[in-house]
VMD Tcl script that builds the backbone (N, CA, C; Angstrom):
set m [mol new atoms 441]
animate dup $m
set s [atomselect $m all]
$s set {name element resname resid chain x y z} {
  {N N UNK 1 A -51.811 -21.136 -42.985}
  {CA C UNK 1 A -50.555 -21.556 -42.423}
  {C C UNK 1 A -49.384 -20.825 -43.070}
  {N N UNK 2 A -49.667 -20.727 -44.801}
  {CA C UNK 2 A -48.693 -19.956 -44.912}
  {C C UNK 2 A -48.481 -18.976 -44.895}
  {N N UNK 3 A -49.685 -17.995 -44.524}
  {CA C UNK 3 A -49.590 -16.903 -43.986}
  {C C UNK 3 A -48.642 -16.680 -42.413}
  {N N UNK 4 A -49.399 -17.628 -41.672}
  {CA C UNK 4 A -48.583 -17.368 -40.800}
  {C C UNK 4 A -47.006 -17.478 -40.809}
  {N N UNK 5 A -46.366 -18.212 -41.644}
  {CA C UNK 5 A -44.860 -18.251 -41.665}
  {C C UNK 5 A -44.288 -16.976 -42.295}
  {N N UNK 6 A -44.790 -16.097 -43.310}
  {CA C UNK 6 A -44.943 -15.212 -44.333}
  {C C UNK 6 A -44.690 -13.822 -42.970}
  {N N UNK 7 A -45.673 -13.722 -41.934}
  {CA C UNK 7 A -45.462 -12.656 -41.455}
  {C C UNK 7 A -44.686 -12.950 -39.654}
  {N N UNK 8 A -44.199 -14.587 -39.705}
  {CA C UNK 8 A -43.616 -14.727 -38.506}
  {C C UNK 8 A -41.929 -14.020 -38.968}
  {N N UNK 9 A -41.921 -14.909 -40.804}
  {CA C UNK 9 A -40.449 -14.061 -41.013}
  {C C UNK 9 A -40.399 -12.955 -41.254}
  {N N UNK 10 A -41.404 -11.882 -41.378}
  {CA C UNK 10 A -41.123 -10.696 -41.857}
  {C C UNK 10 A -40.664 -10.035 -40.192}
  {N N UNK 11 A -41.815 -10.317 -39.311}
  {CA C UNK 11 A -41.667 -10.095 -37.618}
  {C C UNK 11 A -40.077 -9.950 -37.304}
  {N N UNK 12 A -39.553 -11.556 -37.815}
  {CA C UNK 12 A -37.974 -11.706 -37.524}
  {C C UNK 12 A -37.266 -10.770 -38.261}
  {N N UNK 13 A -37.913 -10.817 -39.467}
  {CA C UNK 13 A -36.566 -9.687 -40.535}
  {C C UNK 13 A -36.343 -8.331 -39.953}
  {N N UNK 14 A -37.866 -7.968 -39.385}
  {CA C UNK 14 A -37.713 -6.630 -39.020}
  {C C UNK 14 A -36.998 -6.261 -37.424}
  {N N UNK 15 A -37.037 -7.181 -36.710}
  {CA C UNK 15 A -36.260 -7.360 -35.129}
  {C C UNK 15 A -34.739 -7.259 -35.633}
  {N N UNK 16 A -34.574 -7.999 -37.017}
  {CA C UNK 16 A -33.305 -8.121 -37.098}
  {C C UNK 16 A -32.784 -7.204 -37.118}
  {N N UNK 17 A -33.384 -5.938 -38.619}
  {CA C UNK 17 A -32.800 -4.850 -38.952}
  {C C UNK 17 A -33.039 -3.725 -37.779}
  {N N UNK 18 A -33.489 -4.263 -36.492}
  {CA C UNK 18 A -34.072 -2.922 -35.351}
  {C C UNK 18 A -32.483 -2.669 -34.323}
  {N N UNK 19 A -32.393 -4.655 -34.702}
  {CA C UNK 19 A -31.378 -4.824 -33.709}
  {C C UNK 19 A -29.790 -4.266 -34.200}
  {N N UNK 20 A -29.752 -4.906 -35.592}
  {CA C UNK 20 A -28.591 -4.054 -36.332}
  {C C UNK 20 A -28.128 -2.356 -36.155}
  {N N UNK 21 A -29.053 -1.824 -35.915}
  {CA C UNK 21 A -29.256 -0.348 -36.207}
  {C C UNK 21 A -28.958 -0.257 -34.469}
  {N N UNK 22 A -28.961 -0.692 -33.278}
  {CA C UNK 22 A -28.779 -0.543 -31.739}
  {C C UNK 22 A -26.958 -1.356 -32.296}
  {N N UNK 23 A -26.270 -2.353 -32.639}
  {CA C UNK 23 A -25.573 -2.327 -32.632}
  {C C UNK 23 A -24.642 -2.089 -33.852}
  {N N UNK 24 A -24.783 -1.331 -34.610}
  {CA C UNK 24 A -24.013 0.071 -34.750}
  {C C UNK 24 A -23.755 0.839 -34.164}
  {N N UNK 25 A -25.074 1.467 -33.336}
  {CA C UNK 25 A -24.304 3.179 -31.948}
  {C C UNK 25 A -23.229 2.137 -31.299}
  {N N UNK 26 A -23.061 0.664 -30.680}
  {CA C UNK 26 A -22.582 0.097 -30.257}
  {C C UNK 26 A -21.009 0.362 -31.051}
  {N N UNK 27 A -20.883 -0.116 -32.241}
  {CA C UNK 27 A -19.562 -0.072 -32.835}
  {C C UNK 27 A -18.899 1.497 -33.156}
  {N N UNK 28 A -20.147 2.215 -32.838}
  {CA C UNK 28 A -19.655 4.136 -32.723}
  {C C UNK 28 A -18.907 4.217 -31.641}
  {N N UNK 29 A -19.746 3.911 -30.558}
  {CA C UNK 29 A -18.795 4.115 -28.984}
  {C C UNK 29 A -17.429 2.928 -28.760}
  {N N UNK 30 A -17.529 2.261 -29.246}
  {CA C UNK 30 A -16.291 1.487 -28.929}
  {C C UNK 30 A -15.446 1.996 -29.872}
  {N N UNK 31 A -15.323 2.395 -31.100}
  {CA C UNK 31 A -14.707 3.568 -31.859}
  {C C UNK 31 A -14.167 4.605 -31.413}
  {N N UNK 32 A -14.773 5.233 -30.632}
  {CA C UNK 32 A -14.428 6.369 -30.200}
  {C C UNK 32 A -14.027 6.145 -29.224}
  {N N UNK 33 A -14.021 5.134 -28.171}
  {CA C UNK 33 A -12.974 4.556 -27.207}
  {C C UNK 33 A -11.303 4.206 -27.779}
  {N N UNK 34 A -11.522 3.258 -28.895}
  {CA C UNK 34 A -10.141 2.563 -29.186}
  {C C UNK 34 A -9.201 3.796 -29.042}
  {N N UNK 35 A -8.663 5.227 -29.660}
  {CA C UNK 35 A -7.609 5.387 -29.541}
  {C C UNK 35 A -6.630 5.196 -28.731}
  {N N UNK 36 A -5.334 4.922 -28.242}
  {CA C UNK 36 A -4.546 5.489 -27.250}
  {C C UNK 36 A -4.848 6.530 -26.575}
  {N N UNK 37 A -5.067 6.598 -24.893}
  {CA C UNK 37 A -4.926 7.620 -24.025}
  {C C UNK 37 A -3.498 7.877 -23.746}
  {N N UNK 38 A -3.507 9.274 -23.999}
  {CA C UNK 38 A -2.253 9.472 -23.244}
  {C C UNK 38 A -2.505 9.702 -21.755}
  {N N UNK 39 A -1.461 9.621 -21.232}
  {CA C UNK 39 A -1.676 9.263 -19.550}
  {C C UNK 39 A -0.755 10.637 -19.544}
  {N N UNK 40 A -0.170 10.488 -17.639}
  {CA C UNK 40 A 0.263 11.648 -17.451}
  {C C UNK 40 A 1.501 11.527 -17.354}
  {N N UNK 41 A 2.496 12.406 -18.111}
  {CA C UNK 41 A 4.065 12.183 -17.855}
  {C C UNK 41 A 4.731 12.542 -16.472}
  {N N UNK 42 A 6.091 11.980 -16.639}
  {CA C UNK 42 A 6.408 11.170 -15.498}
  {C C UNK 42 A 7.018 12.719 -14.619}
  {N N UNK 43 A 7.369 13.180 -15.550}
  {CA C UNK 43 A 7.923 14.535 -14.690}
  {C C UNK 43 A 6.725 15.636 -14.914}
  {N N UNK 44 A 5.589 15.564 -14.897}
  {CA C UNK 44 A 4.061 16.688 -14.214}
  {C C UNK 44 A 3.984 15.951 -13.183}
  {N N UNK 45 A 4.250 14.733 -12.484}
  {CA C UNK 45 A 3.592 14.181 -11.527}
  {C C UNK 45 A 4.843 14.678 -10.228}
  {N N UNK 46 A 5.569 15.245 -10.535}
  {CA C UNK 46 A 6.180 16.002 -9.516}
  {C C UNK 46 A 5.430 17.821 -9.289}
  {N N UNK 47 A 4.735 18.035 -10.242}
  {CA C UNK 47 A 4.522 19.496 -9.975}
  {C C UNK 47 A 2.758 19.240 -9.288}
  {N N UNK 48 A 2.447 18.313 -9.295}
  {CA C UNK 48 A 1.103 17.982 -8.695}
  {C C UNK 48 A 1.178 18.711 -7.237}
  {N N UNK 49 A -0.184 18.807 -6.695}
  {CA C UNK 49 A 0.061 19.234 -5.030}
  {C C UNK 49 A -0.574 18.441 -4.615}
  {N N UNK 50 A -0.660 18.445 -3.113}
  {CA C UNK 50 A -0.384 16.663 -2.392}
  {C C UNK 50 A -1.937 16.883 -1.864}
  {N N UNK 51 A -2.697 15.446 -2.650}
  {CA C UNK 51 A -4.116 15.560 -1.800}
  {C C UNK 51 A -4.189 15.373 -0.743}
  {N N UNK 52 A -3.390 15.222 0.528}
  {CA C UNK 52 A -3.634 14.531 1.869}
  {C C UNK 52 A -3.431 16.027 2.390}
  {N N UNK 53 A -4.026 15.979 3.633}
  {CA C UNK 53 A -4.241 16.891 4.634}
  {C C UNK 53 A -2.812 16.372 5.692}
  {N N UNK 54 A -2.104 17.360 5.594}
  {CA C UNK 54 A -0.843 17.347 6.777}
  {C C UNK 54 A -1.375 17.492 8.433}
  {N N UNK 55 A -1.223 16.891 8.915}
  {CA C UNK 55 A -1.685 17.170 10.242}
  {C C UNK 55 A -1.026 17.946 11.096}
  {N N UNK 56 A 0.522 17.656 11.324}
  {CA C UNK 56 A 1.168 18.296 12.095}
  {C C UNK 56 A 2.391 17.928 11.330}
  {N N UNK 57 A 2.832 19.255 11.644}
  {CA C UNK 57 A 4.322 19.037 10.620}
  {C C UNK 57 A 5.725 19.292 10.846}
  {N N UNK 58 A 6.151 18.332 9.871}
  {CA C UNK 58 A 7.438 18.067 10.850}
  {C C UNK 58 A 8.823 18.600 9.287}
  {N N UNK 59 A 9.350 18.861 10.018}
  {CA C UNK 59 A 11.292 19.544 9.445}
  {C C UNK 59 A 12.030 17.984 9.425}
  {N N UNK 60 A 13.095 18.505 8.932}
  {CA C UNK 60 A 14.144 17.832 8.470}
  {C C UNK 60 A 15.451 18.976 9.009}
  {N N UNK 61 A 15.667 18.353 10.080}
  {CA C UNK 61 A 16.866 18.759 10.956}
  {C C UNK 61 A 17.972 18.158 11.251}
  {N N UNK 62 A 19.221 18.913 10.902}
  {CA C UNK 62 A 20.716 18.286 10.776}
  {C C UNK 62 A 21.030 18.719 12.171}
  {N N UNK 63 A 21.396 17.853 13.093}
  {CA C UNK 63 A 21.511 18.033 14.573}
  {C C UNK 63 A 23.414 18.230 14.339}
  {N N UNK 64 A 23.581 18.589 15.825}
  {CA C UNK 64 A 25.654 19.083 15.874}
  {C C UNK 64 A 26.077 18.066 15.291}
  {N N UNK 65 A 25.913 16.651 15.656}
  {CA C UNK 65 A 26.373 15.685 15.385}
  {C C UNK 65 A 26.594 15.101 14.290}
  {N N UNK 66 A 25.746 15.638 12.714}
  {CA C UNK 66 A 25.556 15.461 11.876}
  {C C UNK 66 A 24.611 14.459 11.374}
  {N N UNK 67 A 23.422 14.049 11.938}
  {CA C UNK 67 A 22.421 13.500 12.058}
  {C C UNK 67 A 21.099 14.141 11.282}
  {N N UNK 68 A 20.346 13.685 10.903}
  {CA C UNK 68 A 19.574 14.064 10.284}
  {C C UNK 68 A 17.712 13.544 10.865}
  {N N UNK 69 A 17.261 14.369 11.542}
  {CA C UNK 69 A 16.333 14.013 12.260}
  {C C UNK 69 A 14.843 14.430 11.778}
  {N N UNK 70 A 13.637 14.281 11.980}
  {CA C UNK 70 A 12.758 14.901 11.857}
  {C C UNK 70 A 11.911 15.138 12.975}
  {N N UNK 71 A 11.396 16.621 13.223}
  {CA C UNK 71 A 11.323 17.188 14.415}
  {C C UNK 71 A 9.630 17.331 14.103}
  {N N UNK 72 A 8.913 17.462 15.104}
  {CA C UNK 72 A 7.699 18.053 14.950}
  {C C UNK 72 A 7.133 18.769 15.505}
  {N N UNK 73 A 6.036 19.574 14.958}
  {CA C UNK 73 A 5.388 20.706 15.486}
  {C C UNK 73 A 5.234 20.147 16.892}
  {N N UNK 74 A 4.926 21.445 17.678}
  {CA C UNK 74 A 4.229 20.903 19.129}
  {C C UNK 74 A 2.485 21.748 19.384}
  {N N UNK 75 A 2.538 21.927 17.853}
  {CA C UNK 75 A 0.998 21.654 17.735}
  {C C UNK 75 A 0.335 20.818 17.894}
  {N N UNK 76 A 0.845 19.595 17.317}
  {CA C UNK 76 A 0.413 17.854 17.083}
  {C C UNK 76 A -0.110 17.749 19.056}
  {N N UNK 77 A -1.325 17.074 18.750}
  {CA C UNK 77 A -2.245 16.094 19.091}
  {C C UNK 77 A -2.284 14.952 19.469}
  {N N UNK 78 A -0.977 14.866 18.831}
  {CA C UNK 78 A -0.766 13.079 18.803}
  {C C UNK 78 A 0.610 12.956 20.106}
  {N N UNK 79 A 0.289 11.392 20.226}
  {CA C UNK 79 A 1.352 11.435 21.316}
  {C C UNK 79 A 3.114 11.471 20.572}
  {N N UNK 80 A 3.699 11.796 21.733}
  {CA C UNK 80 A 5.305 12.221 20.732}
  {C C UNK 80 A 6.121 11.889 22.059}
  {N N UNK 81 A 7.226 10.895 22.177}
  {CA C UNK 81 A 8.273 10.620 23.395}
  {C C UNK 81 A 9.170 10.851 23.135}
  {N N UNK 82 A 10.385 11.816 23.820}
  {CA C UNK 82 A 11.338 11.967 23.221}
  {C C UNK 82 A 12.649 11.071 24.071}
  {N N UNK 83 A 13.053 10.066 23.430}
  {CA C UNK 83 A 14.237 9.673 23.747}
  {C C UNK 83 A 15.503 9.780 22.837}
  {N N UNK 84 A 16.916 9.983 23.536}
  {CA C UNK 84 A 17.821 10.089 22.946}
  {C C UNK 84 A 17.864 10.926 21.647}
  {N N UNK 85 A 17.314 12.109 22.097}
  {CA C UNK 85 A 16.819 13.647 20.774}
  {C C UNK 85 A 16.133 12.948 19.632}
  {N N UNK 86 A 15.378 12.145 19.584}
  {CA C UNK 86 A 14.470 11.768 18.872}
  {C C UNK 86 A 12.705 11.669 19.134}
  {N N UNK 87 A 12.160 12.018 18.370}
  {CA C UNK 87 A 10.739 12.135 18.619}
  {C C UNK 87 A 10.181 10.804 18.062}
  {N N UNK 88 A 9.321 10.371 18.435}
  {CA C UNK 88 A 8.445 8.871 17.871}
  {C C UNK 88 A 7.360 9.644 17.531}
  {N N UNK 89 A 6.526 9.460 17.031}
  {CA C UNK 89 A 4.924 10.056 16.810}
  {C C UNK 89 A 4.340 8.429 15.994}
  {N N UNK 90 A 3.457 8.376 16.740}
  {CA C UNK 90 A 2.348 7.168 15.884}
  {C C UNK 90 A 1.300 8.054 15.424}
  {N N UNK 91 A 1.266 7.751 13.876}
  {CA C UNK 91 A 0.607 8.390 13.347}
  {C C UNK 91 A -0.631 7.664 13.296}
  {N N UNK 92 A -0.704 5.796 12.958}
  {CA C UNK 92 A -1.553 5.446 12.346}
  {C C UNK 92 A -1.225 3.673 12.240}
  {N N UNK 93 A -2.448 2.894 12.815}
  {CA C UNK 93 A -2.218 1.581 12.805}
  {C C UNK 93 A -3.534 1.013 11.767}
  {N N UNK 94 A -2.673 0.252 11.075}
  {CA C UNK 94 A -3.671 -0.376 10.114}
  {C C UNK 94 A -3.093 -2.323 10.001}
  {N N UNK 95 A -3.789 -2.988 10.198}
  {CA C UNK 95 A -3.759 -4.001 10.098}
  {C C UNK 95 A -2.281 -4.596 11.531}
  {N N UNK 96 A -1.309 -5.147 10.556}
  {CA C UNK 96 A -0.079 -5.379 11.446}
  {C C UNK 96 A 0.931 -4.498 11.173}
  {N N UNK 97 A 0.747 -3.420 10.884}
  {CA C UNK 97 A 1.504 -2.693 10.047}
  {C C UNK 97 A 1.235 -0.873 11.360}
  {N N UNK 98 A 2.233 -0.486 11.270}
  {CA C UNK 98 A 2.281 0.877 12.091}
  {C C UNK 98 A 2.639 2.250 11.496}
  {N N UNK 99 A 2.249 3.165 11.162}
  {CA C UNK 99 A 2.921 4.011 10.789}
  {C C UNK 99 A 3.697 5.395 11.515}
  {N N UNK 100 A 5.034 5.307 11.810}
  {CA C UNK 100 A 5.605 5.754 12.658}
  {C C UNK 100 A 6.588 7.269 12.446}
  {N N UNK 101 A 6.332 8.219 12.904}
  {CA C UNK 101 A 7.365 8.973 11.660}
  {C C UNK 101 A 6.970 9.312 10.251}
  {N N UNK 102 A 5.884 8.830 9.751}
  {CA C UNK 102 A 5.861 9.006 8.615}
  {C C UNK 102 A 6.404 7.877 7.756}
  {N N UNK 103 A 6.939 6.555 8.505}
  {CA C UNK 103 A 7.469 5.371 7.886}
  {C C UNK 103 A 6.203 4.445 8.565}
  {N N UNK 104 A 5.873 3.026 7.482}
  {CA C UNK 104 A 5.278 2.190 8.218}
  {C C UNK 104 A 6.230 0.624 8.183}
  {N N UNK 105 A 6.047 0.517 9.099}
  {CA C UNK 105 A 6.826 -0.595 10.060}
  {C C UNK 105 A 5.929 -2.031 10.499}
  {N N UNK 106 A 6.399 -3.019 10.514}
  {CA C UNK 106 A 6.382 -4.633 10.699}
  {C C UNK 106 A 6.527 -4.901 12.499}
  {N N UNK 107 A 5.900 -5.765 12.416}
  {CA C UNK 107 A 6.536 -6.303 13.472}
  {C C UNK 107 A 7.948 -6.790 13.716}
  {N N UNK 108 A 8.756 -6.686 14.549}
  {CA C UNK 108 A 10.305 -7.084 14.476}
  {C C UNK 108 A 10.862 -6.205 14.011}
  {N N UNK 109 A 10.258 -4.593 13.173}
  {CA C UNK 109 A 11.047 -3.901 12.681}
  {C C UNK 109 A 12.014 -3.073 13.253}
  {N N UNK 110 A 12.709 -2.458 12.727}
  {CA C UNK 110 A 13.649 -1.607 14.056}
  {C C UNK 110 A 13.414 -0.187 13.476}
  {N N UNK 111 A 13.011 0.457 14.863}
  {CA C UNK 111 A 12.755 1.683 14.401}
  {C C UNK 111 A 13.495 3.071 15.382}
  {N N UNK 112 A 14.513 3.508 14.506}
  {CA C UNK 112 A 15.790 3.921 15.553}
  {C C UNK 112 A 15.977 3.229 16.413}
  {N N UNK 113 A 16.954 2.315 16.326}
  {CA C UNK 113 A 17.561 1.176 17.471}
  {C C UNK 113 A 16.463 0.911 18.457}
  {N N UNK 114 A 14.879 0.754 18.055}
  {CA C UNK 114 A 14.007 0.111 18.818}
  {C C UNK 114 A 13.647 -1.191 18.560}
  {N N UNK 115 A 12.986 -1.957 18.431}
  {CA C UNK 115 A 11.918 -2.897 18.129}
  {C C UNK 115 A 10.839 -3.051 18.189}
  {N N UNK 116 A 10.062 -2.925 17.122}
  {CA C UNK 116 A 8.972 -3.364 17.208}
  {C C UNK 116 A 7.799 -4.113 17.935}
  {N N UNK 117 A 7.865 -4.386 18.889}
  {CA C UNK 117 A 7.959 -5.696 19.586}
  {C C UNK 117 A 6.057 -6.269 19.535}
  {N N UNK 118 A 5.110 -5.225 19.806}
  {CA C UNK 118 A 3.611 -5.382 19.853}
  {C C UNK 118 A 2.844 -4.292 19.348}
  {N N UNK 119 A 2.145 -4.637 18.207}
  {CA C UNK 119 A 0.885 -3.712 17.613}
  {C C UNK 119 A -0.221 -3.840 18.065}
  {N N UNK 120 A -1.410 -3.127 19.138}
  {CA C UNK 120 A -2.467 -3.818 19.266}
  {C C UNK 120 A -3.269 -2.644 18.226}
  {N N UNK 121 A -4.733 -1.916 18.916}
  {CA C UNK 121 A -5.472 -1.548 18.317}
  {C C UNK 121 A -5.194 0.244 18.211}
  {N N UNK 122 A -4.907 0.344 19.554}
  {CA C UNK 122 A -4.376 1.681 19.898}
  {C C UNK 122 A -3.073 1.974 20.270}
  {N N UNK 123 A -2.557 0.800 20.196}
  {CA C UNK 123 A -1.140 1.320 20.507}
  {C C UNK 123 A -0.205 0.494 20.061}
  {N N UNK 124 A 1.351 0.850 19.977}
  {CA C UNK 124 A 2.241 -0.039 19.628}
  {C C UNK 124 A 3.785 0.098 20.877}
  {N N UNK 125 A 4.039 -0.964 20.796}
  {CA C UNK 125 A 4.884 -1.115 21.992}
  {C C UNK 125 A 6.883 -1.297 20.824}
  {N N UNK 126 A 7.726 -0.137 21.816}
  {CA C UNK 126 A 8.827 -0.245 21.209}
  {C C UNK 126 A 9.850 -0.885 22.108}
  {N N UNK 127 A 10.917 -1.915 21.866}
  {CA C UNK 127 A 11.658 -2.016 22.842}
  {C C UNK 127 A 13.602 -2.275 22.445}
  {N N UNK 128 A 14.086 -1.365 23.352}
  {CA C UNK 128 A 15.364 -1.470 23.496}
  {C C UNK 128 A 15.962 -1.855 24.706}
  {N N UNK 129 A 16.211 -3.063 24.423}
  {CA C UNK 129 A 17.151 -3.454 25.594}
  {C C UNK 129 A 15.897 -3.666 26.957}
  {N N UNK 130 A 16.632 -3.068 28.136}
  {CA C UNK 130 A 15.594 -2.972 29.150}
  {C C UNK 130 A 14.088 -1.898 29.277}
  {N N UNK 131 A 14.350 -0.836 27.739}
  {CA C UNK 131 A 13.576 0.226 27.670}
  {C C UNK 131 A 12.338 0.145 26.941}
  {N N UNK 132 A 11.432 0.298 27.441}
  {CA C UNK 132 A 9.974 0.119 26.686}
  {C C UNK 132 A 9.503 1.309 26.300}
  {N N UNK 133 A 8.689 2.020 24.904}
  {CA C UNK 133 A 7.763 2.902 24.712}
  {C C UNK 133 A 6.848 2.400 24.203}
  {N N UNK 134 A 5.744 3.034 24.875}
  {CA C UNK 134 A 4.641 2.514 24.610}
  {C C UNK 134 A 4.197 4.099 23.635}
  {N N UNK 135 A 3.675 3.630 22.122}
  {CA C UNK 135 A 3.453 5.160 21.515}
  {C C UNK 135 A 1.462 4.670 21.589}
  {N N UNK 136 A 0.681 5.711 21.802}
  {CA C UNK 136 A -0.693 5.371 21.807}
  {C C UNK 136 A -1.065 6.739 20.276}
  {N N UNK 137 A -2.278 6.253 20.020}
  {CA C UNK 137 A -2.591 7.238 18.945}
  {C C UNK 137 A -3.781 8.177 19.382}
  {N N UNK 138 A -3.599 8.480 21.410}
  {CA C UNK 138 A -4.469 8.712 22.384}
  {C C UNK 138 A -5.129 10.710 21.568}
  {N N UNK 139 A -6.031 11.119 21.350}
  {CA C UNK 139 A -6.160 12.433 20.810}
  {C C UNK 139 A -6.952 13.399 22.088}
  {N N UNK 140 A -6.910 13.941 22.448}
  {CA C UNK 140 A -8.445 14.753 23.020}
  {C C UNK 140 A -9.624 15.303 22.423}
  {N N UNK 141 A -9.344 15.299 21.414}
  {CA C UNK 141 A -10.431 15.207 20.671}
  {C C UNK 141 A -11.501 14.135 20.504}
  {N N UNK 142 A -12.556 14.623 20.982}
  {CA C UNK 142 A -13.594 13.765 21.351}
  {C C UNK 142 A -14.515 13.133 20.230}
  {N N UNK 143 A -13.932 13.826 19.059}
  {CA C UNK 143 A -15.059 13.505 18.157}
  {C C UNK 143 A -14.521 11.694 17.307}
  {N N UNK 144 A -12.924 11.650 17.458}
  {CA C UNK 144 A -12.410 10.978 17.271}
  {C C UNK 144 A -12.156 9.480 17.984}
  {N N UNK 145 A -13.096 8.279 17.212}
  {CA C UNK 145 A -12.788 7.014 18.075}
  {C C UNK 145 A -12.737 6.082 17.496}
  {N N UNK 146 A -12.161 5.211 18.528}
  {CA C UNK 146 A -11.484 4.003 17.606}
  {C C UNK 146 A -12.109 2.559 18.370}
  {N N UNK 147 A -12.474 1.396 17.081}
  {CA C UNK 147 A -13.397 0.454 17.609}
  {C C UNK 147 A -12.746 -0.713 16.935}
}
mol reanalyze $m
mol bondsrecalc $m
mol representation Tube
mol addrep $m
């Protein structure tokens, strides 16, 4: 019997010192974690280049009037209405939210003296007064669909 207690604690002593020795590498790597990271300063994050893919691109145009508009390629794909020398382009609907211009917009929002008025899946509805646009995010591109 007392053998057996003799080599149940030696069993334990030696698990102990197996286990000690696994957490040490443990207190190495969290060591070599603790310092401070420096992160990235605030002025490199202007010289970065932009991960997104531009689709169709648009200027920044000072019209006679002194207006400041943004115009777009007539490369774009996408649908584009022009009322009152302004272009609409729907770029992109996500949730209740629209992205129009390159701005994303609410329901009720006003977007050049429009309104917001309906977001569905493919399209969003603008309204002024008696005037409705309907912008769709319609492509010919076939490879592209929306569910």
């Amino acid at each position: 019997m007392k053998k057996n207690i003799v080599i149940t604690f030696l069993l334990l002593l030696f698990s102990v010192s197996l286990s000690s020795n696994e957490l040490a590498w443990v207190d190495k790597q969290i060591e070599a974690i603790k310092p401070a990271r420096s992160g990235l300063v605030a002025k490199n994050v202007d010289t970065l280049k932009n991960p997104f893919i531009i689709v169709e691109e648009k200027k920044l145009v000072t019209t006679k009037s002194g207006k400041k508009v943004y115009v777009t390629s007539k490369k774009s794909k996408k649908s584009r209405y022009k009322t009152s020398r302004r272009y609409y382009s729907l770029n992109a609907i996500m949730n209740n939210s629209a992205l129009i211009n390159g701005r994303w917009y609410k329901l009720n929002d006003s977007v050049g003296g429009y309104k917001l008025r309906s977001i569905a899946k493919t399209h969003v509805v603008l309204v002024k007064g008696s005037k409705k646009l309907k912008l769709t995010t319609y492509s010919k591109n076939r490879n592209l669909k929306f569910k």
